[in-house]
C-alpha positions as CSV (number, residue, x, y, z in Angstrom):
1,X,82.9,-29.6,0.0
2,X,81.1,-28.0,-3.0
3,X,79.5,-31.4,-4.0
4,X,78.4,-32.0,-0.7
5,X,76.8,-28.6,-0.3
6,X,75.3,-29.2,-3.6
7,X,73.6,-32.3,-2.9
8,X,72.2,-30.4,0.4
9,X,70.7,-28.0,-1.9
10,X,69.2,-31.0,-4.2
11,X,68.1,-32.8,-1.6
12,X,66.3,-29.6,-0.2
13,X,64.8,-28.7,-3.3
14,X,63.1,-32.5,-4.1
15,X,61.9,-32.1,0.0
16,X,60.5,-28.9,-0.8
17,X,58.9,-30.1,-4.3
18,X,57.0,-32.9,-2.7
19,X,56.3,-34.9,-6.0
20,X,55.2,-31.9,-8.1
21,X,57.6,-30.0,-10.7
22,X,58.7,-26.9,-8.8
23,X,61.8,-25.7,-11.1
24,X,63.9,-23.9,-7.8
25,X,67.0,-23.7,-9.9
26,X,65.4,-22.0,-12.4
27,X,63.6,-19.1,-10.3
28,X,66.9,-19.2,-8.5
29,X,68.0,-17.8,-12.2
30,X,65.1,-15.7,-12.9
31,X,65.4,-13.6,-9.5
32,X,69.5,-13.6,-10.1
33,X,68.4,-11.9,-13.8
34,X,65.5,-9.5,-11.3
35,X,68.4,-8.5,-9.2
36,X,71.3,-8.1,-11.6
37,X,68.7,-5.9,-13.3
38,X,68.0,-3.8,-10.5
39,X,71.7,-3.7,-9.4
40,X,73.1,-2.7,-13.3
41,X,69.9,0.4,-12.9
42,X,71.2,1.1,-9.7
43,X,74.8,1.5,-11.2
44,X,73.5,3.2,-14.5
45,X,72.5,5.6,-12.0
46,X,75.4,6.2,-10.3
47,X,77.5,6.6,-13.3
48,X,74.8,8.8,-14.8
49,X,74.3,11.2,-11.3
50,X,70.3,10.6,-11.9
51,X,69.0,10.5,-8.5
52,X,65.6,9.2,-7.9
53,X,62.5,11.6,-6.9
54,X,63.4,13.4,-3.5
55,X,59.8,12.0,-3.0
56,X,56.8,10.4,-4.6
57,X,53.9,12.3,-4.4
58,X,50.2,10.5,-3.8
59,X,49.8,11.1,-7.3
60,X,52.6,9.4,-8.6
61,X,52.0,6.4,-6.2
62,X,48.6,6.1,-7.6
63,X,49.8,6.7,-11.4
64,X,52.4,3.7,-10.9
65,X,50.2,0.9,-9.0
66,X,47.2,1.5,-12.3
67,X,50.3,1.3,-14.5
68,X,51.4,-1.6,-12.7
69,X,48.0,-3.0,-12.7
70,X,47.7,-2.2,-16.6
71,X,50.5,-3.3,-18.0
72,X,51.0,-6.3,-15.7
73,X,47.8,-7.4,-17.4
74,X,48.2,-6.3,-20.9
75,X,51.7,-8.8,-20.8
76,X,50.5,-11.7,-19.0
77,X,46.7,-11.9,-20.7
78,X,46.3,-9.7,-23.3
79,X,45.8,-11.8,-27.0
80,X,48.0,-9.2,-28.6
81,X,51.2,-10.0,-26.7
82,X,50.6,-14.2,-26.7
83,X,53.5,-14.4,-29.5
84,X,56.1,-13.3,-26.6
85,X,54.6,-16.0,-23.9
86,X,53.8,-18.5,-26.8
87,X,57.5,-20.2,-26.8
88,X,56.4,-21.0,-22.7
89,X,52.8,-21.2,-23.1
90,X,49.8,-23.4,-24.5
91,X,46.7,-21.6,-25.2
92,X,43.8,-23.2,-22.8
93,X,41.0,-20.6,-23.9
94,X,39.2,-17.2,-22.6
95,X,39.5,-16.7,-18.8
96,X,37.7,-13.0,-19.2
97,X,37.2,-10.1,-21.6
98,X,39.6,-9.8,-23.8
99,X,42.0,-12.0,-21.7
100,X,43.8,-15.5,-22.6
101,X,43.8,-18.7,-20.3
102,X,47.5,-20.5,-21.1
103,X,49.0,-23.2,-19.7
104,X,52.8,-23.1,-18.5
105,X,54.7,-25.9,-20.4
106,X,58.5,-26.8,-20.5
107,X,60.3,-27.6,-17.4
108,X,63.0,-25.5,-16.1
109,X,63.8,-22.2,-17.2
110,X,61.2,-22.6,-19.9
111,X,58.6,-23.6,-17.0
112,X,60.0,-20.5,-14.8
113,X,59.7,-17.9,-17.4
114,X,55.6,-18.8,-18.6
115,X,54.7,-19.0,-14.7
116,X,56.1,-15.4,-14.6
117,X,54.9,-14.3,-17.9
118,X,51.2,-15.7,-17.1
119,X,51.0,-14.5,-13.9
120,X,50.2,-10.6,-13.3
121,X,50.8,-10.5,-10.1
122,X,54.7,-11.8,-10.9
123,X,54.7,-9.5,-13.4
124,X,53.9,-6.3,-10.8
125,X,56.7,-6.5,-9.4
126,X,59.1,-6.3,-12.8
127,X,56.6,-3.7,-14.1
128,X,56.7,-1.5,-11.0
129,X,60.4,-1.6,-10.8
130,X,60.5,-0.6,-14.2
131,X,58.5,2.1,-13.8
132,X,60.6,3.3,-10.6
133,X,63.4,3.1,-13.0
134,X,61.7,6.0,-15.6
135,X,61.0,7.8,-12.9
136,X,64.7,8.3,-12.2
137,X,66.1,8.2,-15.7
138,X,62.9,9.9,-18.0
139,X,60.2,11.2,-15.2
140,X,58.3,12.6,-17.9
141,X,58.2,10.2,-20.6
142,X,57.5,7.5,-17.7
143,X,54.6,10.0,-16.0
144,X,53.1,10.1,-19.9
145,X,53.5,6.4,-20.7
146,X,51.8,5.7,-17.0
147,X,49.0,8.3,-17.7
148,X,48.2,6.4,-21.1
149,X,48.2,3.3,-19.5
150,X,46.2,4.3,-16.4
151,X,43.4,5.7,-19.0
152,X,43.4,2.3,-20.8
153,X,42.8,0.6,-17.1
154,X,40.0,2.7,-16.3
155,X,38.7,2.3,-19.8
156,X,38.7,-1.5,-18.9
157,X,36.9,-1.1,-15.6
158,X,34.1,1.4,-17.4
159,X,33.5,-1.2,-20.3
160,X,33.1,-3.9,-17.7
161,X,30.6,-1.6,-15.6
162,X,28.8,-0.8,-18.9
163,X,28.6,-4.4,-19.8
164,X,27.3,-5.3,-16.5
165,X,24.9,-2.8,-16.6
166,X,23.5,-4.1,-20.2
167,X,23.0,-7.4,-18.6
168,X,21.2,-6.6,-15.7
169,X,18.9,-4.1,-18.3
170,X,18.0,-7.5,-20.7
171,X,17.6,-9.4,-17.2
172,X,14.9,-7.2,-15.7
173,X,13.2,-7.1,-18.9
């Protein structure tokens, strides 16, 4: 029975793939890590008694998605923090300011783990829950860690306003 359900779930995954390398095993492991993570916080928390916020004020919402936004970026493109996707990566060049283009390589796991750790939007949804999880276990730390890094995202936005400003300055001139 198990080899024949097995085989199913092979045969699925090459159907779904279509040719191209689509490693379903391995984000079957990387969500199983996602919610063992979540469930072990959710424990923590019951052993602990922290309770989350009765409720999350606009403020807090907004401080946690420019977090989010922030740090999502600073792990998946920043140069600074290559050495932690080089083991999955390739370096392919500049895709912006201060960002890095990187190719996924590896198959498997390894392939699983640089498609998250490239991609900011994948990353959102780790960051945010992380930052759910200060919010029950260190509020204030977390609310200073996400004020720090909300000023560094609308440092980013004013440099690239400036810089676009300077550009259309030289072009009228």
């Amino acid at each position: 029975m198990t080899n024949t359900f097995t085989s199913k779930l092979r045969e699925e995954g090459r159907a779904y793939e279509n040719g191209a390398d689509r490693p379903l095993g391995s984000y079957l492991r990387v969500l199983g890590v996602y919610s063992g993570a979540v469930a072990g916080l959710v424990a923590l928390g019951k052993l602990t008694g922290a309770r989350p916020p009765a409720r999350i004020s606009p403020m807090d919402l907004f401080l946690m998605g420019l977090t989010t936004h922030r740090l999502a970026r600073t792990i998946a493109k920043d140069p600074v923090t290559s050495p932690f996707r080089a083991p999955f990566t390739r370096y392919a060049g500049v895709s912006g300011p201060a960002e890095l283009k990187e190719e996924v390589r590896g198959h498997g796991i390894k392939h699983a783990v640089g498609e998250l750790l490239t991609c900011p939007f994948c990353l959102a949804q780790w960051v945010a829950t992380a930052y759910a999880a200060g919010m029950v276990f260190a509020p204030g730390v977390t609310r200073l860690t996400g004020t720090t890094m909300s000023a560094v995202a609308i440092a980013d936005w004013l440099q690239l306003a400036y810089a676009r400003l300077m550009q259309a300055t030289e072009e009228e001139s």
